[in-house]
Structure formats: structure tokens, C-alpha cells
N, C-alpha and C positions, 0 to 999 in steps of 0.2 A: 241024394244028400239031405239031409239033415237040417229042419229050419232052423232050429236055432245053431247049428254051425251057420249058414247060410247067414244069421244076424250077427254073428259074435266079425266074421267078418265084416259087414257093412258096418257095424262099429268102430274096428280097426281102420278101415278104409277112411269114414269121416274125421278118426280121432286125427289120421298124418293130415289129412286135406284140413283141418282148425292150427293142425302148427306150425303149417305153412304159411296159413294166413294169420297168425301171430306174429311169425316171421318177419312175413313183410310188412307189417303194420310200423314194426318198429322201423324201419328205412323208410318207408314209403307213408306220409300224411296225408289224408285226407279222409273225409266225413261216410265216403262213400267204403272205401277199405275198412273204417270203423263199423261200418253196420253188416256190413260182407261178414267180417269175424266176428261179430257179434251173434250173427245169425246160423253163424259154421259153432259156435261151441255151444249154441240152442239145442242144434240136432243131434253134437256129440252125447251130452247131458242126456236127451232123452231117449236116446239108443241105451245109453247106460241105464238109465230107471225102467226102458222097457225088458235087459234081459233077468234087470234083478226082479222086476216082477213075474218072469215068468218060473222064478226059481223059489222065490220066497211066497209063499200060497197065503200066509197070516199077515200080509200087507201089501197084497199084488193091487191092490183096488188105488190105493196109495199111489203108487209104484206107477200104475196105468194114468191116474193125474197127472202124474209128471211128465211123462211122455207125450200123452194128447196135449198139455199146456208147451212142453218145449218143442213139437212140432207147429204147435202153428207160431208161437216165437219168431223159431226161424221161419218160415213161409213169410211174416210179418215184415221182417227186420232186412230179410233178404228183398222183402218188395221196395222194402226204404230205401234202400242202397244204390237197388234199377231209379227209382224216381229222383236221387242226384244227383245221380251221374248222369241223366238225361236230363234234367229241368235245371241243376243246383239248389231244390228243395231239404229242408231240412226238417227231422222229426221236431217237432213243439211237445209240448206238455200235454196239450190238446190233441196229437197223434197216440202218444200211448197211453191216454185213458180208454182209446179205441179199443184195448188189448181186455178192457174190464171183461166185456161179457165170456169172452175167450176161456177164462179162469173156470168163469163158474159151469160152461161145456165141459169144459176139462174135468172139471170135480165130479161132475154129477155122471156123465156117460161109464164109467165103469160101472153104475149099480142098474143101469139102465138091463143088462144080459150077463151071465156067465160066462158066456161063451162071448173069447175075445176077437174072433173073426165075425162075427155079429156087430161089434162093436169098431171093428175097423174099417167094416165098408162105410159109418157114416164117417170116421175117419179119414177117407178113402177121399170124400168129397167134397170135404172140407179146404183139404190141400188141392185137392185141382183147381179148385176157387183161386186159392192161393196165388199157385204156378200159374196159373193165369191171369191173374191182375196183373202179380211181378215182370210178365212178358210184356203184357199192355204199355206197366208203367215204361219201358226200353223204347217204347214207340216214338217218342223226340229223337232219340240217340238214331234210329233207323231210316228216321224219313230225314235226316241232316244230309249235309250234298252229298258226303263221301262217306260211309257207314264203315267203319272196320271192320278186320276180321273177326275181334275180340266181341265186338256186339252181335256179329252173327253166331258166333259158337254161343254164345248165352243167350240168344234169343233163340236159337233152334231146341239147345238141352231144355227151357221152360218152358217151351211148345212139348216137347216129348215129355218131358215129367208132368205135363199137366195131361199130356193124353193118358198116359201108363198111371197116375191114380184114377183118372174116372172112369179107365177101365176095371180098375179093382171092384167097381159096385157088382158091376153086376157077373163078375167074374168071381166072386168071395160067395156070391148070392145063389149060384149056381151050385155051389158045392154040394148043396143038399137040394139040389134040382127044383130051386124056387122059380128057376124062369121055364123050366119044362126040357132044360137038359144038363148035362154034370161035367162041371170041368175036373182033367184028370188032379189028383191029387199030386202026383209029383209036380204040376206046375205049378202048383202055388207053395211049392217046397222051395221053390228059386224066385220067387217075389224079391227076394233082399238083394239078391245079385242084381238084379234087373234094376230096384231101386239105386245101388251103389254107381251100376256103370253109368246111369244118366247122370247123378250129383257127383261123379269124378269130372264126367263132361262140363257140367256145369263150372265145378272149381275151375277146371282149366281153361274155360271161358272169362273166371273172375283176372285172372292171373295175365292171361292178354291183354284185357282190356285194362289194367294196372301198369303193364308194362309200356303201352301204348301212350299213357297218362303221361307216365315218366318219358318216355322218346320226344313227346309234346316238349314236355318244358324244357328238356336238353335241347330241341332245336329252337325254340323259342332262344334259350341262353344264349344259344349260339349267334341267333339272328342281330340280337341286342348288343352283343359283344362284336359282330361285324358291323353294327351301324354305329357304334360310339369308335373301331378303330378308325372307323374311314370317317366318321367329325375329327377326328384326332389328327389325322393324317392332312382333314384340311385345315385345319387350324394353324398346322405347321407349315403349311406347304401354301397357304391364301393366304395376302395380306387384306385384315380384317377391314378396314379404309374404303381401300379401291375396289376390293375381290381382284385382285392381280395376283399372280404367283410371286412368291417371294424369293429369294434368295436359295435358302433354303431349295427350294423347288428345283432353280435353275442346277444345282451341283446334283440334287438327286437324279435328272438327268441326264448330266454330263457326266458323272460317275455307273450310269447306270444304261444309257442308250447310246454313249460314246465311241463305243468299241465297233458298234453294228450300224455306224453310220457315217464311216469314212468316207462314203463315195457320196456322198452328199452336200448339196454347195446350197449358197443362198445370200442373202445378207442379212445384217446386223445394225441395227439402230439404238444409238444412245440420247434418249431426251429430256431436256434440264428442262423444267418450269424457272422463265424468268421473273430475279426479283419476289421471290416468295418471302422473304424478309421484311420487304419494305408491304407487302399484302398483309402482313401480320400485326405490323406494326400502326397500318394504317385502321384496316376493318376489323383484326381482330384475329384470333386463330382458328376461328369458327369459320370464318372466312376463308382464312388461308387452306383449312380441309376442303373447302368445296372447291378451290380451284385445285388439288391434286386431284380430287375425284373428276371435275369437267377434263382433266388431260387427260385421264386414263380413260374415259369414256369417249373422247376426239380420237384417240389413239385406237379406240379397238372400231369405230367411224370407217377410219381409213384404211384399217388393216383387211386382209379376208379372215374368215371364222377360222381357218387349223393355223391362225399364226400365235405367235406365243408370246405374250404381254406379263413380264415384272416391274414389280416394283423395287430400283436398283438402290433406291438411297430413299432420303426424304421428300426431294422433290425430282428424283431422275427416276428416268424407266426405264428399260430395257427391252428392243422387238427383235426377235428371231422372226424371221420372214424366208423358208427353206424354198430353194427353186424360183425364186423370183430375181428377173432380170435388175440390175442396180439403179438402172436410170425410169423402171415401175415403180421402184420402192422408193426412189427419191422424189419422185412425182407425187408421190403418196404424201408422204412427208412433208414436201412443201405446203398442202392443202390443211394442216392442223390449223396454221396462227387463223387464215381466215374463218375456221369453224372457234377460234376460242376469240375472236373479235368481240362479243358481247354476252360475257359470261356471266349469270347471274351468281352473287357471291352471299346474299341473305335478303330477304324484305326489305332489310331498313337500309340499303344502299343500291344504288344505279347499279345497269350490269356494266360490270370492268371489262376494257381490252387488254384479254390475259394473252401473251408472247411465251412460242416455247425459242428454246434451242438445238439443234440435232445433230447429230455426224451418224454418217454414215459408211460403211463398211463392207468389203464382201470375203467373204471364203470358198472355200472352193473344197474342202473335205472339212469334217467335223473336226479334226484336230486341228485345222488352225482358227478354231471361234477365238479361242482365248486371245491370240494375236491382234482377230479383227478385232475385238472388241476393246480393246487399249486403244486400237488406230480410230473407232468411232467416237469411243472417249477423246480423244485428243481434239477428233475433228470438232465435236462439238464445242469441246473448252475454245476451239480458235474462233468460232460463230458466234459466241457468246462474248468475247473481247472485243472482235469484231463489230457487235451490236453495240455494245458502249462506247467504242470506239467512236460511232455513228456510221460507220458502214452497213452495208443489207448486208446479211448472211450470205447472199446470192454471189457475192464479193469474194468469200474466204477462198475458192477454189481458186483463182488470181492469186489472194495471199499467196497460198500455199505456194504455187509455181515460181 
């Protein structure tokens, strides 16, 4: 084959691998994609000046500038890109003054030989330089816990493209048997293919490692979006005061775990804070918060941990207590007023003996809560009459009979 066949392809080759990464530039932001394409239409450009110089002879020296300056470009621009994407560095002003001396290599190495395989082995070494820094700089991105696939496909292709230019020295150098023996000529007919297949490698190393970017922030999105539904969900579903389940709560699971827990018994408690009026009236309403909070926190005291504490009204709450025998859970119950006997209600007042009220109730399948829970409601309104009445609550089940 034919070198400059062999180049007119590795031109075509880079040109689709530059408009691909145009492509996704436009979808995909960031600094690191910017220097990736930046650095892919460096090497398209000087693929392009190198075949026009090998065609146009009254300006090939020209033509050769270009090429030696837009390849190390890209080597350059492509190193920038490894060093963001692993550190989050960015080029300064101060980065591409670095590129000065570059220019004037660039200028001057075409008059240095005629012969442009003379000229490409310093070429040749320049870029291994290159491809080797740009491997280097990947080196945060490798030694991080979990390396991707994306940083090994581009860290492998700049290991090999940086071996297969520094093999061009002494491989170009041979040709005319400087080292004492002569590489065949058709091998260096396929340099450009060989070049091509590693920086196809490469693009498709940039392209994982972009797409991996993006899978980032989608899971990221995602993460974020499941921790604000579930603040959401408790928002709605915790009463902000107590941290008790609200209302709200109680129907989303009685609409929702009802069905699948028929065979299910327990009881049911309803507890009034007494006289939160006259606490309000007296201490204040700042007051009267802490004594809702001291019963829900007396409440969850006596309760065990899988029992299930709302807040049913203002100052009433409501206990699901599943599987517990009724004369445990009334036992329970009775033991609040002594834990709210000396509640403290703010600095500037003595602790209050705060009094609840309670009824209780049992059921015997999850469909009849609703039932008990009216009949604990009731019990309670009668305990609470009964207190003003001057009777002990201990009293009401006599009422009742």
C-alpha cells in the first residue's frame, strides 16, 4: 500500500473521530471535552497541511510548520484534558505560553533536511514525550479507588502511542542502515495505519470516559432526587413538633398495609394532654409545645420501639401497639402521668405536673382498628370527665359497667 494512501486514510479516520467529539461537546460540558476536541481537530488540521505538503513542493516547508506545530498542539491540549479530568486543573494563560517554543521547532525543523523522514524521527520524539506526559498526567484518575474502564482504554492507547512513536527513531533511522541494519520498506508504508489504530483507541477511550462522566451525574441526579423524595415523604408523613407520624401516615398505612394484615390483633391507644389550654394560657404557648413534646417522648418511654406513635389532633395521640396483651398495654399506659409529674415547661417556670388522659382499646384483625379506635376515643373522653369530675381515671371502668 501506498503511504500517502495509508495517510489520506488516517486523515479520514481523525477527521470522523473530531466530529464526533464536536458532537458531543455540544451535549456534553465540560473543560475536559473542550481540550479533548480541541486537541482532535489540532491533529485533523495537521494531517491536512501534512498531505498538502507532500503534494504542493513550492510551499511544503510551509505546509511541514503546520503539521509539526498542530501535532504537538494536539499532544499538548490532549495532555490538558488527562490533567482535568484527573486533578480538575485548568489551562492559565501561563499553560499556553508553554506552547511558544513549540512554534519556533515547528518553523525551523523543515529547513533543518530535505528529506522528510529525517525530519520525522525528531518528530517521532517529540510526541512520545508528549503521549507520555498525557499518560502520566491520567495518573490521579488511576491510582483513585475504583479506576474505570474509560481511564484504562486511554491510559493503555497513551502507553502504546507513546511506545510506537519512540519506536519511529530508530525505526525511520534504519532505513538507510544508520543503526547497522535496515528496516523493510513496506513497514514503514503502514506507519499511518498503525498510527490511526492506536488514536481510534484512544478516541474511544475519550468517549467512555465522557460517557461515564455523564452516568456520574445521572446517578448523582438520581441520588439527590431520592433524598429530597424521602425529606418529602417525611415531611408529610412526621409531625415537625413531636417527630410523631402524623395523620397523614396513619391512612397511608391503613390504605396501604390493611389488606395484608387481617390476622393481626393488638391494641389501640388514645391520649389527650390534659388542660393544654389553661398551660397556654398560663406559661405561654412556648410552653404549651413542650408539654406536647414531653407526652410524645413519655409515650414513646413506655411504648416498645416497633410500636407506632401519632400525633392525632393538637394535643391527642394515637398508639398502635400490635400483639400486645391489653392489660400490658394498659399497664403501660397507666405509668405516663408519673413520668409527666415534673415536666419542665421553660427556664423561667418550675417543672409542671403535666396529666394525660387515655382509653384504650383492642382488636383482633386490622379491619376492626377503625372501630377500636372510636371505642379508645370514647374511653378516653370518659377518663377525662371523669378527672374533672374528681374521680381517678382508675374509676371509669366502674362508670362504664
Amino acid at each position: 500500500m501506498d503511504s500517502n494512501v495509508g495517510l489520506a486514510i488516517q486523515c479520514v479516520g481523525i477527521g470522523l473521530v473530531t466530529l464526533l467529539s464536536f458532537f458531543m461537546m455540544r451535549s456534553i460540558q465540560g473543560a475536559s471535552q473542550r481540550y479533548w476536541t480541541a486537541a482532535w481537530s489540532c491533529l485533523s488540521l495537521s494531517l491536512s497541511s501534512l498531505i498538502v505538503g507532500f503534494h504542493v513542493a513550492g510551499a511544503k516547508n510551509l505546509f511541514y510548520s503546520l503539521y509539526f506545530f498542530g501535532e504537538y498542539a494536539f499532544g499538548y491540549m490532549f495532555m490538558a484534558g488527562c490533567r482535568h479530568h484527573a486533578t480538575g486543573a485548568r489551562l492559565t494563560r501561563r499553560h499556553l505560553i508553554a506552547l511558544a517554543p513549540s512554534v519556533g521547532i515547528a518553523a525551523a525543523l523543515p529547513w533543518l533536511s530535505d528529506d522528510f523522514n529525517d525530519l520525522f524521527m525528531v518528530q517521532a520524539s517529540i510526541m512520545a514525550a508528549l503521549f507520555a506526559a498525557a499518560f502520566l498526567a491520567m495518573g490521579p484518575a488511576r491510582r483513585s479507588g475504583q479506576v474505570s474502564p474509560g481511564v484504562r482504554v486511554m491510559s493503555f492507547a497513551l502507553l502504546l502511542l507513546a511506545l510506537d512513536f519512540l519506536h519511529y527513531v530508530p525505526v525511520f533511522g534504519a532505513r538507510n542502515g544508520v543503526w547497522g541494519f535496515v528496516v523493510p520498506e513496506g513497514y514503514l508504508k503502514y506507519t499511518s495505519i498503525f498510527d490511526l489504530t492506536l488514536e481510534t483507541l484512544l478516541g474511544f477511550g475519550t468517549v467512555m470516559v465522557l460517557m461515564e462522566g455523564v452516568r456520574r451525574e445521572v446517578e448523582e441526579a438520581n441520588r439527590e432526587l431520592t433524598e429530597a423524595r424521602e425529606r418529602a415523604e417525611r415531611v408529610a408523613r412526621v409531625d415537625p413538633l413531636t417527630e410523631a407520624l402524623n395523620r397523614h401516615a396513619f391512612h397511608t398505612l391503613l390504605s396501604r398495609d390493611g389488606c395484608g394484615r387481617e390476622g393481626t390483633s393488638g391494641c389501640v391507644a388514645v391520649i389527650d394532654l390534659d388542660d393544654l389550654k389553661q398551660i397556654n394560657d398560663t406559661f405561654g404557648h412556648a410552653a404549651g409545645d413542650r408539654a406536647i413534646r414531653a407526652v410524645a417522648h413519655a409515650v414513646r418511654l413506655v411504648v416498645r420501639a416497633d410500636d407506632l406513635l401519632f400525633r392525632w389532633g393538637g394535643d391527642e395521640f394515637l398508639v398502635l401497639m400490635f400483639g400486645m396483651p391489653e392489660s400490658k398495654a394498659r399497664q403501660r399506659l397507666d405509668s405516663l402521668n408519673g413520668r409527666l409529674a415534673h415536666t419542665p415547661l421553660g427556664e423561667a417556670h418550675a417543672p409542671a405536673p403535666l396529666s394525660v388522659s387515655h382509653g384504650l382499646a383492642r382488636f383482633e384483625t386490622f379491619g376492626q382498628l377503625q372501630h377500636a379506635i372510636e371505642e379508645a376515643d370514647g374511653a378516653m373522653y370518659e377518663g377525662k370527665q371523669a378527672r374533672k369530675a374528681g374521680a381517678h381515671p382508675s374509676q371509669v371502668e366502674a362508670i362504664k359497667v
